[in-house]
BAFI-3210 file (N, C-alpha, C; in Angstrom, 3 decimals, decimal comma, padded with zeros to 6 digits):
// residues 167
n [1|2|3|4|5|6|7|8|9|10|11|12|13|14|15|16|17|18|19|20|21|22|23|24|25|26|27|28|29|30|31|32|33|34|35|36|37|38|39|40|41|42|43|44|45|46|47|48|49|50|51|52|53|54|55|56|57|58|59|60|61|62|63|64|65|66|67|68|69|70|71|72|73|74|75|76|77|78|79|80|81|82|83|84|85|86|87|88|89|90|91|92|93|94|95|96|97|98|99|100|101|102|103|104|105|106|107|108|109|110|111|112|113|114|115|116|117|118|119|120|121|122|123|124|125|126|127|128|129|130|131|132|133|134|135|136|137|138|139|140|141|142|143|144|145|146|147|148|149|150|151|152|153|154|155|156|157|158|159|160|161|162|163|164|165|166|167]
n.u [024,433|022,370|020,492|021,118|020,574|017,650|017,723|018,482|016,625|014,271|014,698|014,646|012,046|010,798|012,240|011,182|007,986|008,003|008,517|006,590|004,005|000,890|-001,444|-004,083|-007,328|-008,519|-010,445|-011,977|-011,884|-013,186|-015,687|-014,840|-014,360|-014,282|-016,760|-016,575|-013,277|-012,307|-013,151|-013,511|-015,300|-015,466|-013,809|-014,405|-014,388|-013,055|-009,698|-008,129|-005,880|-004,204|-001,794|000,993|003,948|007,308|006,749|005,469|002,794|000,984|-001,407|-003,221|-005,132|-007,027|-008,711|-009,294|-010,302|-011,671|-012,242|-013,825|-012,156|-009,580|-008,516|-006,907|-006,636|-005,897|-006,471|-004,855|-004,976|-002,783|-001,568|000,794|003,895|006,251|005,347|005,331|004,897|005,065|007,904|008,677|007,788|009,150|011,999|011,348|010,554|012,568|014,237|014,358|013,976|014,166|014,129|014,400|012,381|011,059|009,848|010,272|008,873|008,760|005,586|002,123|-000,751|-003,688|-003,307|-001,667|001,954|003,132|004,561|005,501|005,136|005,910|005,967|006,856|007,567|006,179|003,443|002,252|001,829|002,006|000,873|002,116|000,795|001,131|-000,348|-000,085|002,546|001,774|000,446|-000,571|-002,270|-001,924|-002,273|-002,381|-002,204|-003,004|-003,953|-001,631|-000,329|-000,046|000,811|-001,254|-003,407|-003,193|-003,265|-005,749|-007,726|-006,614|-008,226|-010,541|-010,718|-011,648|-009,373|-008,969|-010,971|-009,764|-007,213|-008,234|-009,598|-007,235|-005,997]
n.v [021,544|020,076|021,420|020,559|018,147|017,895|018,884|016,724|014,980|015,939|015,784|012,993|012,209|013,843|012,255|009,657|010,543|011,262|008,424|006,812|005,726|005,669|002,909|002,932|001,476|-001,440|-002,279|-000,044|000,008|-001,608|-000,588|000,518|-000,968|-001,767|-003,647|-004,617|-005,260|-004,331|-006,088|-008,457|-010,098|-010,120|-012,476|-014,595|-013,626|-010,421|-010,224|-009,201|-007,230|-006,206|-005,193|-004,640|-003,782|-003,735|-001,301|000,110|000,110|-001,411|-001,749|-004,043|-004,767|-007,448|-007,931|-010,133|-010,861|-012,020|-013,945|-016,395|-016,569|-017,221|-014,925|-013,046|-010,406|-008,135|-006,743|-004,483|-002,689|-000,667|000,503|002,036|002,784|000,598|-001,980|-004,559|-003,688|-001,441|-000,664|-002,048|-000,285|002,400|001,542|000,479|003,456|004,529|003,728|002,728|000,658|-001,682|-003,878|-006,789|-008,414|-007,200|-004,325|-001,449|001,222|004,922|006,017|008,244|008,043|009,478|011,478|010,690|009,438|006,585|002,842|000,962|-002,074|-004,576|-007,802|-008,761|-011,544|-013,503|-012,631|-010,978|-008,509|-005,197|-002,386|000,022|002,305|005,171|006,606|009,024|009,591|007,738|005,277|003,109|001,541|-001,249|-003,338|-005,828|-008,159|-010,808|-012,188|-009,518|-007,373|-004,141|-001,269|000,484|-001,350|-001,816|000,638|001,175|-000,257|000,790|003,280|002,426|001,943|003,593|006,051|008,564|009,145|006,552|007,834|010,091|008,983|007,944|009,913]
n.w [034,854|035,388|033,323|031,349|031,213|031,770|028,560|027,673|027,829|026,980|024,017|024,140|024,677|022,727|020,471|020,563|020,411|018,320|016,866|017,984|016,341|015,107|013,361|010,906|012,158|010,255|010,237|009,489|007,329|005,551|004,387|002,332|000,607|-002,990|-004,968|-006,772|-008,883|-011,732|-013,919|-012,756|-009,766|-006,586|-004,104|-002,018|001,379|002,551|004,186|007,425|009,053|012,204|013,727|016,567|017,438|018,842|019,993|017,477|015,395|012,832|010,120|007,688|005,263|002,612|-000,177|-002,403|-006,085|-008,709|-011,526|-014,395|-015,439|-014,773|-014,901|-012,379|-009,155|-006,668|-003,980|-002,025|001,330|003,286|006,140|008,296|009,161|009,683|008,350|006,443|003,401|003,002|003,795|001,297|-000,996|000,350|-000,526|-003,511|-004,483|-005,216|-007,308|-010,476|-013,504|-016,319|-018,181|-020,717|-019,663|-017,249|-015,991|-013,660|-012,090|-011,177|-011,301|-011,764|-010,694|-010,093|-008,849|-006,817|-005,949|-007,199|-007,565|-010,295|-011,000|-013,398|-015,051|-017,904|-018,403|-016,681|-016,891|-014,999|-012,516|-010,441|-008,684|-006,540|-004,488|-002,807|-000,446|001,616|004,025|005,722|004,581|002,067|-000,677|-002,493|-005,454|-007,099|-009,793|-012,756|-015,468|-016,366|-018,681|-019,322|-018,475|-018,189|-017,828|-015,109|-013,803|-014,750|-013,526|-010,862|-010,654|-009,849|-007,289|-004,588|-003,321|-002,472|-000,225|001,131|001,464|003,211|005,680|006,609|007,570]
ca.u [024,322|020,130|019,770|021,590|019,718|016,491|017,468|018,388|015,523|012,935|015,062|014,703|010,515|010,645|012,299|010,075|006,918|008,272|008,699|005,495|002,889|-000,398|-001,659|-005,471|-007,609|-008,214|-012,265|-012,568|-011,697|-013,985|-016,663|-014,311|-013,388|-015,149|-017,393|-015,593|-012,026|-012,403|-014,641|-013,456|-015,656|-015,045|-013,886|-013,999|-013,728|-011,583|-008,472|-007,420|-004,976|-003,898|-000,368|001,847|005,131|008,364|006,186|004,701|001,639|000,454|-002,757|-003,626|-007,111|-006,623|-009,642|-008,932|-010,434|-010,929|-013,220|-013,992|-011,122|-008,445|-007,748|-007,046|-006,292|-005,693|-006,375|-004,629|-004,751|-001,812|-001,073|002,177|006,038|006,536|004,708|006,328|004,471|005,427|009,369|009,108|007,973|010,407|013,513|011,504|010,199|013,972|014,546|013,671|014,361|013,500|014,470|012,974|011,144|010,725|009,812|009,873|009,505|007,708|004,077|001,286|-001,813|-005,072|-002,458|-000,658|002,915|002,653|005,158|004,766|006,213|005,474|006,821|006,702|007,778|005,115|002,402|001,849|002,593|001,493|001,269|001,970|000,062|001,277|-001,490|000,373|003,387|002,199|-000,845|-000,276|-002,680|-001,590|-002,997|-001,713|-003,104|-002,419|-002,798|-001,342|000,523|000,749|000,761|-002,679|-004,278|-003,016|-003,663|-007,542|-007,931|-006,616|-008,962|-012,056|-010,362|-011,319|-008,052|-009,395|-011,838|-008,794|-006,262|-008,785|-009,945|-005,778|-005,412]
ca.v [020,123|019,642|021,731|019,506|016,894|018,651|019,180|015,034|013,644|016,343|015,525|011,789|012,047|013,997|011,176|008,462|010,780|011,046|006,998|005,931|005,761|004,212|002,771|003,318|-000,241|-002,319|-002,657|001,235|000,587|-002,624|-000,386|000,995|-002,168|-002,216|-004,858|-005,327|-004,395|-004,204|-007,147|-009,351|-010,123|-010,147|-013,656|-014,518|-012,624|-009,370|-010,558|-008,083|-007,751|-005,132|-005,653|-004,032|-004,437|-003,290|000,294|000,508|-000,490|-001,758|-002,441|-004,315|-005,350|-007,590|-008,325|-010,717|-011,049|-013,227|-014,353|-017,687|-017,368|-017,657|-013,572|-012,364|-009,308|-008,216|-004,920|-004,448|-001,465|-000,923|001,751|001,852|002,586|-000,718|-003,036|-004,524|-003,285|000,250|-000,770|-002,186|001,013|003,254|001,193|000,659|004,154|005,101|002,782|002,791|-000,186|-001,510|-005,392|-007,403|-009,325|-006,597|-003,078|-000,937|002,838|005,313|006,580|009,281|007,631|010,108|012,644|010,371|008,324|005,047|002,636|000,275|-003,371|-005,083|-009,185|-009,370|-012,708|-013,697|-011,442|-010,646|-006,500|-004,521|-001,251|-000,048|003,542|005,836|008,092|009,409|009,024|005,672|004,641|002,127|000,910|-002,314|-003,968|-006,768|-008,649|-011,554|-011,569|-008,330|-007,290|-003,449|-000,273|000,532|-002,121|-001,950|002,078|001,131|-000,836|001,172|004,222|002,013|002,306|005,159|006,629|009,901|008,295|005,797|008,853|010,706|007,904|007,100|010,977]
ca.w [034,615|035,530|032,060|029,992|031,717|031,055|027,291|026,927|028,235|026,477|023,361|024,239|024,577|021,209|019,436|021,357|020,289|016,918|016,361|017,550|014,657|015,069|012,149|010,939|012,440|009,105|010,379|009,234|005,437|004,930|003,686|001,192|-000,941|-004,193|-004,789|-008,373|-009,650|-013,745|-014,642|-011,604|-008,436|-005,158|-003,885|-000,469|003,031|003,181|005,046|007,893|010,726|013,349|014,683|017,149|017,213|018,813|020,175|016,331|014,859|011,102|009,478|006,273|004,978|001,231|-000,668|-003,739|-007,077|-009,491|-012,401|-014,583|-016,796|-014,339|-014,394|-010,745|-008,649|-005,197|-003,406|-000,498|001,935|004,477|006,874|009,098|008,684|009,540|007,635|004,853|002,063|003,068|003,329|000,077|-001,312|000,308|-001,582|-004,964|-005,079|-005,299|-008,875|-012,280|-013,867|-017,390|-018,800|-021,839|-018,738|-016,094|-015,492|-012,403|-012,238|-010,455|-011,913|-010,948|-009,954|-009,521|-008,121|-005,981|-006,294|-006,941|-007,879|-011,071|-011,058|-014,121|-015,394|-018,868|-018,690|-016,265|-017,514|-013,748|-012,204|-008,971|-008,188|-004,955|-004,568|-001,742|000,170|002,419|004,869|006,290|003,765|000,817|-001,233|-003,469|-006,536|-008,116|-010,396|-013,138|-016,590|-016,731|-019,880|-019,954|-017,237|-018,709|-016,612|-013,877|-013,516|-014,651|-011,612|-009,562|-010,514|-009,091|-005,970|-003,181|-002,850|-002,071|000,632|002,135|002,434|004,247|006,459|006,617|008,266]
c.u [022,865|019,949|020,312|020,853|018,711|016,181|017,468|017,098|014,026|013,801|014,827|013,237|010,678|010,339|011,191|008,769|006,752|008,310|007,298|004,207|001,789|-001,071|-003,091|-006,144|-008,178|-009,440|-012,798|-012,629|-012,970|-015,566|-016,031|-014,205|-014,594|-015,689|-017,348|-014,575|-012,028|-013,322|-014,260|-014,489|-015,097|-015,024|-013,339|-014,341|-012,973|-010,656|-008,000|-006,418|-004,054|-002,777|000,350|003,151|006,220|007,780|005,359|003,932|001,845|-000,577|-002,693|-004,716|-006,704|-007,739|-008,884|-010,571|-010,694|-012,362|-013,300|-012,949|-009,724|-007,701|-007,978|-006,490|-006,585|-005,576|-006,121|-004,379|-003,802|-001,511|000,041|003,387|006,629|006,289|005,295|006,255|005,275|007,323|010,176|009,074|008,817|011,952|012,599|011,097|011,592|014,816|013,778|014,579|013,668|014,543|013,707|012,301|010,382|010,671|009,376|010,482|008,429|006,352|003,385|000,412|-002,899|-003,693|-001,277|000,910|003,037|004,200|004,785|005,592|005,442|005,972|006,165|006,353|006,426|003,724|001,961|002,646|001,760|001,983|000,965|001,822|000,419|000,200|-001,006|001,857|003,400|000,782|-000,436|-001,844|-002,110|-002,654|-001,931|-002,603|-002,313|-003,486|-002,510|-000,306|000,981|000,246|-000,583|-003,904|-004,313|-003,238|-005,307|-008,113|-007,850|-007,378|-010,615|-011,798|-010,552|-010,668|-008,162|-009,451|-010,655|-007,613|-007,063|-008,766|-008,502|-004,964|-005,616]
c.v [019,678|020,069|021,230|018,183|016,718|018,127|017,609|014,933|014,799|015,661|013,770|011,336|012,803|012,789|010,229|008,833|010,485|009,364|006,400|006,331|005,054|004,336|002,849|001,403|-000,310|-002,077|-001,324|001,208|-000,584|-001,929|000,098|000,373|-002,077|-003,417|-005,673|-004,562|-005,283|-004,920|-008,512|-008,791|-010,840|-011,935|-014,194|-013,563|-011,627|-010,413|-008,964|-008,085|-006,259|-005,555|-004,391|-004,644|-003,578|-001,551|000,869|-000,207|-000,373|-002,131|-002,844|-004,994|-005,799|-007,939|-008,753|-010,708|-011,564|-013,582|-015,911|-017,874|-017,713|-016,216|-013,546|-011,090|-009,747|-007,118|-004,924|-002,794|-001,320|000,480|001,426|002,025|001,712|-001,368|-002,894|-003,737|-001,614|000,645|-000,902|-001,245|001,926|002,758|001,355|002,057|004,902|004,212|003,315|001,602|-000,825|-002,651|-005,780|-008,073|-008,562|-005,045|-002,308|000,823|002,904|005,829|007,603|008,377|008,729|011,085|011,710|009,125|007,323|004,589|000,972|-000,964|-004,177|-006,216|-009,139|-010,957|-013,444|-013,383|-011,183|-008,997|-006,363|-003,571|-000,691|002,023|004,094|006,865|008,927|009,286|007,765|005,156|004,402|001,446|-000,249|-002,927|-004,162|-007,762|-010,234|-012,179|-010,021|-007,487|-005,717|-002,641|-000,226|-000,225|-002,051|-000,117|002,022|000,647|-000,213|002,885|003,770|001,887|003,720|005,448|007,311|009,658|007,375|006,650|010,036|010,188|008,464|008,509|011,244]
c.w [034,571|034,436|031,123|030,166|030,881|029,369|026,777|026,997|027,504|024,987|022,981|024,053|023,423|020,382|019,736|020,822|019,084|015,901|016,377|016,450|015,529|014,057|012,181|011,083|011,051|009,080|009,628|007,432|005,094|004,413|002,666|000,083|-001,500|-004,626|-005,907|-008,679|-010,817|-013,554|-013,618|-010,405|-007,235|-005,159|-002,650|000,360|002,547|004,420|006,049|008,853|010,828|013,805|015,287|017,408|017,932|019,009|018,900|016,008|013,088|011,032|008,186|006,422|003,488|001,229|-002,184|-004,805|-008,038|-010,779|-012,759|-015,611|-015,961|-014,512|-012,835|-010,431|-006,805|-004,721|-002,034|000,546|003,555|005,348|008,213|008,619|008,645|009,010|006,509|003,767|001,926|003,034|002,007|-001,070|-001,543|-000,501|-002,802|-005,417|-005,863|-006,758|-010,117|-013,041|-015,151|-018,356|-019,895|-020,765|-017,916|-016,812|-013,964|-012,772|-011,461|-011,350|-011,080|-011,131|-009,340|-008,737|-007,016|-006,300|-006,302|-007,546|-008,666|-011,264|-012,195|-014,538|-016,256|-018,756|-018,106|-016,361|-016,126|-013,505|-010,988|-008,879|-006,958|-004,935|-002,673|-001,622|001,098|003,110|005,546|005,288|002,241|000,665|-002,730|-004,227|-007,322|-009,130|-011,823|-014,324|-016,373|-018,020|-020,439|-018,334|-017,051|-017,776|-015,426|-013,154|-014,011|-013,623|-010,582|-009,248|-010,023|-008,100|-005,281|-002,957|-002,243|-000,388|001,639|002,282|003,406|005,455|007,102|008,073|009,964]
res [x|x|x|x|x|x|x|x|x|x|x|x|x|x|x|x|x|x|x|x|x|x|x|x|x|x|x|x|x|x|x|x|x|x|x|x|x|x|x|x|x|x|x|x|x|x|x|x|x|x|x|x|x|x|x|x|x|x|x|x|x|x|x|x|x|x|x|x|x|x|x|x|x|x|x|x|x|x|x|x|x|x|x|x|x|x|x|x|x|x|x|x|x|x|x|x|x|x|x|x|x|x|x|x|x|x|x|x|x|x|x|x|x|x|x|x|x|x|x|x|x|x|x|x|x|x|x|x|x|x|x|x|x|x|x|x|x|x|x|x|x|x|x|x|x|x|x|x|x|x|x|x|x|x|x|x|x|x|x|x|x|x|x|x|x|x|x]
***
């Protein structure tokens, strides 16, 4: 009976070791963001924030975008299992979808899986770039009108550099 005990409760700190995550702090990427995505500059502050939650942690850091015609973008970098961005991922990487208004499928990205959301109708898209098991990088942006753009953008991004960091 003590070695069935034993086997729960090491079985029980497994799982427990196995759940918690800690996500990479947000302060470590702010030398990463590019100081232009395409022919937009930087506008504003980086946005960041550190949360714990429920035994798990998340980080995101967004830096926006924007020029004089009223194009924008948005580069966001997330690390955690929890944090939305990374939930929303795990369901759309699992679609492929393809409307006269919408498209969603998966893409390669510089070697890594990304996933491509595009609104015709809106001329707005975002692609949400996996680095890892808990590291998302996002870029959205607005006009956007074909994949093309939105995969040029996201090759002036450190990917490399923020899945290292991310390890």
């Amino acid at each position: 009976m003590k070695a069935k005990g034993k086997i729960i409760l090491m079985a029980t700190c497994l799982l427990l070791v196995s759940v918690w995550v800690d996500a990479t702090d947000y302060k470590g990427w702010l030398p990463l963001i590019p100081e232009t995505l395409g022919d937009l500059a930087k506008s504003g502050e980086p946005d960041g924030i550190n949360m714990e939650m429920s035994g798990q942690s998340w980080s995101s850091l967004q830096q926006n975008y924007t020029d004089n015609s009223n194009k924008r973008a948005s580069l966001t970098i997330v690390s955690g299992v929890i944090a939305p961005q990374a939930q929303a991922f795990q369901a759309m990487s699992q679609m492929q979808m393809e409307t006269q208004d919408q498209i969603i499928k998966t893409v390669n990205v510089s070697g890594y899986k990304a996933v491509l959301q595009l609104n015709k109708a809106n001329r707005n898209g975002g692609l949400m770039i996996s680095l890892g098991e808990q590291t998302l990088v996002v870029i959205e942006g607005e006009p956007i009108t074909n994949e093309g753009e939105l995969t040029a953008l996201a090759k002036e991004v450190p990917l490399k550099k923020i899945a290292t960091q991310a390890k």
